[in-house]
N, C-alpha and C positions, 0 to 999 in steps of 0.2 A: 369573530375570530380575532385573538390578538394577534400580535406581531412584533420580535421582540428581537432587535439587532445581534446577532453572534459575535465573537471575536474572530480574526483569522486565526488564533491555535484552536479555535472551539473547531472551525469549518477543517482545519486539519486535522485533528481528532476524528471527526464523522469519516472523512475519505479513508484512513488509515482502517476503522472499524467497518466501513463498509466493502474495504477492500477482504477480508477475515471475517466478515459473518458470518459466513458458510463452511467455516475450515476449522474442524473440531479440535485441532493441534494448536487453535493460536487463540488469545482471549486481549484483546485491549480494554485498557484500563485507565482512563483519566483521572489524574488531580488535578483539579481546576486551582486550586489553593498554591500549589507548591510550582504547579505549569512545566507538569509534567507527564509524559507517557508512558504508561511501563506495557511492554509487551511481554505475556506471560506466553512459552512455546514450550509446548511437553514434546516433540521430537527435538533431538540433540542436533544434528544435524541440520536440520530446517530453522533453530536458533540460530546455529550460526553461519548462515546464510542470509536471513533478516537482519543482522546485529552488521553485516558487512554492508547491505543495500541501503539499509537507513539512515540518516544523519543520525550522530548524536546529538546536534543541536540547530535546531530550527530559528530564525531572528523574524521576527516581524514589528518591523520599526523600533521600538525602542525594546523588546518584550523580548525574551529568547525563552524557548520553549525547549525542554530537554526531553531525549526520545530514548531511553533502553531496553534494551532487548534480555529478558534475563533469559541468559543464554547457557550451554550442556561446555563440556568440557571437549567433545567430538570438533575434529579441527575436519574443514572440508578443502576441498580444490576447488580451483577457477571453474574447471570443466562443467563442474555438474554442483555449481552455487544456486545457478535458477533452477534447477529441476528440483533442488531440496528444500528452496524459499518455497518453491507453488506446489509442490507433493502434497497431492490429496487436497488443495484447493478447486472447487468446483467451479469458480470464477476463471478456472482457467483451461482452455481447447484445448491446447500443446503449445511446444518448446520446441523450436525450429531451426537446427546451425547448420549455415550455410558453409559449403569449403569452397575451396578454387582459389580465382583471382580475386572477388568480394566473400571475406570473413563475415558472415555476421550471426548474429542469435535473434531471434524474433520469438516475443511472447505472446502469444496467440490466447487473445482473452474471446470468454462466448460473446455472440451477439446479442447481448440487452441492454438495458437500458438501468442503469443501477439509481436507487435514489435516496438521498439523508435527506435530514432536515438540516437546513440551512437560511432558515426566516428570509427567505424569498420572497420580494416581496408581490412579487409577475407571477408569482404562481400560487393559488388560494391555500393549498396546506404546508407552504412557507417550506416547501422541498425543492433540494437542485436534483434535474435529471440529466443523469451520462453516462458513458461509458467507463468501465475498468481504465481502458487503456490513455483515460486521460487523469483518473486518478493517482495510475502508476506513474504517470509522467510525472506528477507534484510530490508526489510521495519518496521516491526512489532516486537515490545518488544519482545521476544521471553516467552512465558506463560507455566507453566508449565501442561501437559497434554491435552494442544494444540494443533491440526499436518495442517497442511494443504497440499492437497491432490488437485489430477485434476479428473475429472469423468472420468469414460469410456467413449470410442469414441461409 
């Protein structure tokens, strides 16, 4: 077996695409050449939801990696941004917002175990194994009052 070093835009590509494998509204698309992402979303709404959670532009040391979301002209709310990002995502349990005296929103990803290739080299077919919710953590603007979480098994 070879084994053949990534970039870190390559290993952030894999997390992005493996966050959207399962979710027939969203297609990722890498140019390795121009170092960039385009994310293609057929629902309007769940476009512009992505296009608000995502960097437009990602730096890794000297390299900036540019991230677009081609997105619908449908303007959404705060309220219901994460419900329209993971609609119909299968990757995801539920959407959780708390009221009272602690506000918060929890995204409740399933319990498994998600896995790319990422020329690992501690693990024989060169994959990392994780979860969602730490994907979403690298992947996602970070929001304040936000968490992303995994269900119970």
């Amino acid at each position: 077996m070879k084994f053949n070093k990534l970039s870190p835009w390559e290993t952030y590509y894999n997390e992005i695409n493996a966050m959207f494998k399962w979710d027939k509204d969203v297609q990722v698309i890498f140019n390795e050449a121009a170092r960039q992402i385009v994310i293609y979303v057929e629902n309007d709404a769940k476009a512009s939801a992505l296009a608000e959670l995502l960097p437009k532009k990602k730096e890794f040391g000297t390299v900036e990696l540019e991230i677009e979301v081609v997105p619908a002209d449908e303007f959404i709310t705060a309220e219901n941004i994460y419900d329209m990002a993971f609609r119909g995502n299968p990757a995801v349990a539920d959407i959780i917002t708390t009221t009272g005296v602690f506000k918060a929103t929890y995204i409740v990803f399933k319990c498994e175990v998600v896995q790319y290739f990422d020329d690992n080299i501690g693990d024989i077919f060169g994959n990392c194994s994780t979860l969602y919710q730490d994907i979403a953590k690298n992947i996602f603007n970070q929001k304040e009052g936000v968490f992303y979480c995994t269900d119970r098994a």
